[in-house]
C-alpha positions as CSV (number, residue, x, y, z in Angstrom):
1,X,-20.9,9.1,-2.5
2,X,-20.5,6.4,-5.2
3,X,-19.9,2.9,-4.3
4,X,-16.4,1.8,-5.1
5,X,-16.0,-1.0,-7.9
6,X,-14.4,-3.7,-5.3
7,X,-15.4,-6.7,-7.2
8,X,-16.1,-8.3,-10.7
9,X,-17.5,-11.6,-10.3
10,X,-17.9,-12.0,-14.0
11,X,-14.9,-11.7,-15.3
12,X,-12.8,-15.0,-16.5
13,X,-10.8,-17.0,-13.6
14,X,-7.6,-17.0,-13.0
15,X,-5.0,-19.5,-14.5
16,X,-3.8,-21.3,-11.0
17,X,-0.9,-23.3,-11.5
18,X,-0.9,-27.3,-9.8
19,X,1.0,-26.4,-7.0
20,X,-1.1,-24.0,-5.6
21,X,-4.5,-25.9,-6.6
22,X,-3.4,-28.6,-4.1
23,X,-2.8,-26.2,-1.2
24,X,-6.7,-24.0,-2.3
25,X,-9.6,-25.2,-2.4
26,X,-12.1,-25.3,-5.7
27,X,-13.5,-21.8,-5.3
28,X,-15.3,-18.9,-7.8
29,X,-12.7,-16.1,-7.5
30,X,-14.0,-12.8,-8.1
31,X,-11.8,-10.0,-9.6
32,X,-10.6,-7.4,-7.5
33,X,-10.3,-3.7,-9.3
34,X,-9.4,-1.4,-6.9
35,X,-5.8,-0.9,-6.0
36,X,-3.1,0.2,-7.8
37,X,-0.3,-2.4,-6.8
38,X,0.5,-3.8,-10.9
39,X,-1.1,-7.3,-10.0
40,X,-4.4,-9.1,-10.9
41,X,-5.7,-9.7,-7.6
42,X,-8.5,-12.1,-7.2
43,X,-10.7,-13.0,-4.1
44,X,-13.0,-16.4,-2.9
45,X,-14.4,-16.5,0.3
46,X,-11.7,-17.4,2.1
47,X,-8.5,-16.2,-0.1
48,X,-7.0,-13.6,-2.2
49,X,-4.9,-15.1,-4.9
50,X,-2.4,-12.1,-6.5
51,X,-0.9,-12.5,-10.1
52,X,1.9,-10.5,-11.2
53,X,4.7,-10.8,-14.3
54,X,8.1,-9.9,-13.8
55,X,11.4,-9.3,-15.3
56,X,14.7,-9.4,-14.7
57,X,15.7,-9.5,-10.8
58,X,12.3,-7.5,-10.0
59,X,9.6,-9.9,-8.4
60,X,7.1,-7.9,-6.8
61,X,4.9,-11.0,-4.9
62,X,8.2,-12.3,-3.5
63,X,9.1,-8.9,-1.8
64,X,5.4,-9.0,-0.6
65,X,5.9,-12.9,0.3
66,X,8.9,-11.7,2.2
67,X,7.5,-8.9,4.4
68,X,3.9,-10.8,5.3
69,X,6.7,-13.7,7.0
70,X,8.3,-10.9,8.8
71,X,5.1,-9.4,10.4
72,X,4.0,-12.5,12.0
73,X,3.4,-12.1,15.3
74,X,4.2,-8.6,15.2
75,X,1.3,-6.8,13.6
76,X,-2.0,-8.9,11.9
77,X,-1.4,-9.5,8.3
78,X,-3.0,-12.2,5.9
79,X,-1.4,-15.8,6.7
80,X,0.6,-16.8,3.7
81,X,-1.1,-19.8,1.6
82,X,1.5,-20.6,-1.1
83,X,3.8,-18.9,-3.8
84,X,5.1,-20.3,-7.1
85,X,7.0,-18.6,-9.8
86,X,7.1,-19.1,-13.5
87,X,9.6,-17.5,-16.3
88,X,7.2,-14.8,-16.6
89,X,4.4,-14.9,-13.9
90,X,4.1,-14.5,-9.9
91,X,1.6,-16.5,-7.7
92,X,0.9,-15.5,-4.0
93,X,-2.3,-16.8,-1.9
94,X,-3.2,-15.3,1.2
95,X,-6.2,-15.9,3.5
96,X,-8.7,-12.9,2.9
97,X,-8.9,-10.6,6.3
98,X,-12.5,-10.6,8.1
99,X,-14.3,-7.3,7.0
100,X,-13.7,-4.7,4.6
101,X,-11.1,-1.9,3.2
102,X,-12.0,1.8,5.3
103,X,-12.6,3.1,1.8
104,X,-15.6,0.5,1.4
105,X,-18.7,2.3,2.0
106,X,-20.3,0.0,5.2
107,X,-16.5,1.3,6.6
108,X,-17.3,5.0,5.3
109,X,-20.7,5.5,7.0
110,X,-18.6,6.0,10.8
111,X,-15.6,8.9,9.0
112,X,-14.5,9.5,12.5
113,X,-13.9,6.0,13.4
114,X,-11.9,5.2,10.2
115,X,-9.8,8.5,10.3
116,X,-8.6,7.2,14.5
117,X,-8.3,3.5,13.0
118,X,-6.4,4.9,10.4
119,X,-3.8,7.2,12.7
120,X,-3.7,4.3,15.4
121,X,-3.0,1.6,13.1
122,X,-0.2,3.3,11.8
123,X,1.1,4.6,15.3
124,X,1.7,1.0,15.9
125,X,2.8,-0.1,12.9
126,X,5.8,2.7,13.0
127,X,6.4,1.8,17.0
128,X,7.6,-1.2,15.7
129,X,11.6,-1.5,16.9
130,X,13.3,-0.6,13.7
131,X,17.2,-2.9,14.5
132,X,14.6,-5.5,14.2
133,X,13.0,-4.9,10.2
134,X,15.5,-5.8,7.4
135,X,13.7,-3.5,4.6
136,X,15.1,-0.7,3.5
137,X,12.6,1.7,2.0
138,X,14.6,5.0,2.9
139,X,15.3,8.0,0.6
140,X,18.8,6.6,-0.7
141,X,16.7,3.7,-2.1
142,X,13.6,5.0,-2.6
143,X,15.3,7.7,-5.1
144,X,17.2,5.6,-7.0
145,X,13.9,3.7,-7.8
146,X,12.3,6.4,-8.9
147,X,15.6,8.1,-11.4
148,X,15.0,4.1,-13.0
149,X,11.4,4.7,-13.7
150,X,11.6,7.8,-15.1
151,X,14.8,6.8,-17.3
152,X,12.7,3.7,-18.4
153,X,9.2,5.6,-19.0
154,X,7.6,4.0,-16.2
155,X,6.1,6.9,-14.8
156,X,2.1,7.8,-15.6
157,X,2.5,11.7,-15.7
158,X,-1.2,11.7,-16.3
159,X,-1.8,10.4,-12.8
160,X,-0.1,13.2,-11.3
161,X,-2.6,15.2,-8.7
162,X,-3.4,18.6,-9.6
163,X,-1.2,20.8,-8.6
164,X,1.0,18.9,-11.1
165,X,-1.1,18.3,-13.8
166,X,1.5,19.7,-16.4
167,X,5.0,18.5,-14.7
168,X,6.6,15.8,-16.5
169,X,8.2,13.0,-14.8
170,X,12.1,15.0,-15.4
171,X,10.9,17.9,-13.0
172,X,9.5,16.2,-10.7
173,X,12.2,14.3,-10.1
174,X,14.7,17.4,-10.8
175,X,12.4,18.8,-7.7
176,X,12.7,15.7,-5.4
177,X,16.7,15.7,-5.5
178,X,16.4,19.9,-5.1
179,X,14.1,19.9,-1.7
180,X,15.3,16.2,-0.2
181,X,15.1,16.6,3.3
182,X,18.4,16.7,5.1
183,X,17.2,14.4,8.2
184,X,14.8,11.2,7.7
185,X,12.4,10.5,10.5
186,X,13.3,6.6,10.4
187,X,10.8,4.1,11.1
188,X,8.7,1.1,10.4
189,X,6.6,2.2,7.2
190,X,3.7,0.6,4.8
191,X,4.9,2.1,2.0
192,X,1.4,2.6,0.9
193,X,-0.7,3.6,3.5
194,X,-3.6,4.4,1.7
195,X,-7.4,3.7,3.3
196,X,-7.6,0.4,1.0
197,X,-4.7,-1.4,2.6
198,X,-6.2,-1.6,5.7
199,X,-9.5,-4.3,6.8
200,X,-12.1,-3.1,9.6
201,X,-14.2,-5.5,11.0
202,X,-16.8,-3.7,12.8
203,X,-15.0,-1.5,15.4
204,X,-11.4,-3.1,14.6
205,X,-9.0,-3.0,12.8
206,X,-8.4,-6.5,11.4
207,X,-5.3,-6.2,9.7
208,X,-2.5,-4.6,6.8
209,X,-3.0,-5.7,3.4
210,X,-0.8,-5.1,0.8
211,X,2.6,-4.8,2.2
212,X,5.3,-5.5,-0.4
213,X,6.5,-1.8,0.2
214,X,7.6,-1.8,4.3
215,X,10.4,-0.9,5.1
216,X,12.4,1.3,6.8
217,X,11.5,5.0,5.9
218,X,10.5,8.5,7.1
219,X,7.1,8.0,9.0
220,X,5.7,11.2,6.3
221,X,5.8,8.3,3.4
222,X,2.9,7.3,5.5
223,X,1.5,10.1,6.7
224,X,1.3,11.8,3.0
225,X,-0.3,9.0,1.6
226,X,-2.7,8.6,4.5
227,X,-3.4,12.5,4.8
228,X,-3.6,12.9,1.2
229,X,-6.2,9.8,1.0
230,X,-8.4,10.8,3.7
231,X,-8.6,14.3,2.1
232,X,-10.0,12.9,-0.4
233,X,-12.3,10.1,0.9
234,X,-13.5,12.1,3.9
235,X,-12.2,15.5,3.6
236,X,-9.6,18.1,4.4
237,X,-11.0,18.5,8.8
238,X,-10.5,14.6,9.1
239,X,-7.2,14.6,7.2
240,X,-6.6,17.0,9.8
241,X,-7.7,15.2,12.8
242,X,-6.0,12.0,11.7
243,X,-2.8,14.0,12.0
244,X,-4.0,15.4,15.5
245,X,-4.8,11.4,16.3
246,X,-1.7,10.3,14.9
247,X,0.4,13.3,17.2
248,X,0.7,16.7,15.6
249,X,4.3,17.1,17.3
250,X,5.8,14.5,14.9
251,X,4.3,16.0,11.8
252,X,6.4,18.0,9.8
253,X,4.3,19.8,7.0
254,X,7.5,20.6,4.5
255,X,7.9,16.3,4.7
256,X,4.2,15.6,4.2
257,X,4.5,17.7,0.9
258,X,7.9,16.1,-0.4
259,X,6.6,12.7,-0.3
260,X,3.3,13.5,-1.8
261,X,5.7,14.8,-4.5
262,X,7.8,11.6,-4.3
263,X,4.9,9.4,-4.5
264,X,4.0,10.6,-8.1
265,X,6.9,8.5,-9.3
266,X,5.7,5.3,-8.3
């Protein structure tokens, strides 16, 4: 198995602005490549600094600022260091979680453990109570996102997974608003509950990374993403036993398929 690219400790460093040098220490960030979350993510020792620009009303770090203040004390998360905004650029620092991603390979060598990490961590994560989370990440929102990407040419139809290699972004979304479910499963959700967004530290689970997408959802825009990453990390049994782990009775396999589908838009 090839060793992920996780850092690049040669690339330039980051442009910090003075507010956040007086609350983070000198340090020799290193660049983070893997992820797909739009930002330039950078990591010391003891903090990941995240860089994004924006436009217009959409500020991606402050959604994620947001959502790391609501988990406190509800589930481990990274502690929020500082965030600044300029006309065209988005600064958050976090403190860096002990261990590393369950993609990593040192989290890879024990497949079992990560696959029942994986299933428990989000069994918690979506027993949270959900009167008490003010995100909504549901279908009505979630599809309106996605109609505004594909109007503004926002979607990578060459990232699509194979069995829609040659969809364009119209059907896809011409075949989300033909199949939506009639009844949403709502809970507590990532929104991107992928193997990298969540830190091991030996046998534990240290914590969610990554979060500017909870909110309230169907628990299979987790499960998809989860099932669909383990597939391919680990393989199609522990994909299986993840959802065996995670409790077969609350799977529906018609879901797990339509937000696979939905994912491809984002």
């Amino acid at each position: 198995m090839p060793v992920p690219d996780l850092l690049q400790p040669d690339l330039p460093q980051p442009e910090v602005p003075q507010p956040l040098r007086r609350v983070l220490p000198a340090a020799r960030w290193e660049a983070v490549t893997h992820g797909q979350s739009g930002a330039q993510v950078w990591s010391s020792r003891r903090y990941v600094l995240k860089v994004a620009a924006w436009q217009g009303l959409a500020r991606p770090l402050h959604a994620e600022l947001l959502r790391l203040r609501w988990l406190v004390g509800r589930l481990p998360v990274p502690e929020v260091v500082g965030y600044e905004v300029t006309p065209d650029t988005e600064y958050l620092a976090v403190t860096r979680l002990p261990g590393v991603p369950l993609h990593h390979p040192d989290a890879l060598v024990h497949p079992l453990r990560v696959t029942e990490l994986l299933a428990r961590a989000l069994r918690e994560l979506h027993a949270l109570p959900v009167r008490d989370c003010p995100f909504n990440a549901s279908l009505a929102v979630t599809l309106r996102q996605a109609h505004e990407r594909v109007q503004a040419g926002l979607v990578d139809e060459s990232d699509f997974d194979d069995e829609r290699r040659d969809w364009t972004a119209v059907q896809v979304m011409n075949e989300l608003l033909r199949t939506r479910p009639a009844h949403e499963d709502i809970v507590v959700t990532h929104g991107d509950a992928c193997l990298s967004n969540l830190i091991v530290d030996g046998e534990y689970l240290s914590g969610l990374i990554d979060v500017g997408r909870l909110g309230l959802a169907d628990r299979h825009a987790d499960l998809a993403l989860a099932h669909r990453d383990l597939t391919h990390t680990i393989g199609p049994d522990m994909a299986e036993h993840f959802l065996d782990v995670y409790g077969r009775g609350l799977v529906d396999a018609r879901k797990l398929r339509y937000h696979a589908l939905l994912d491809e838009m984002f």
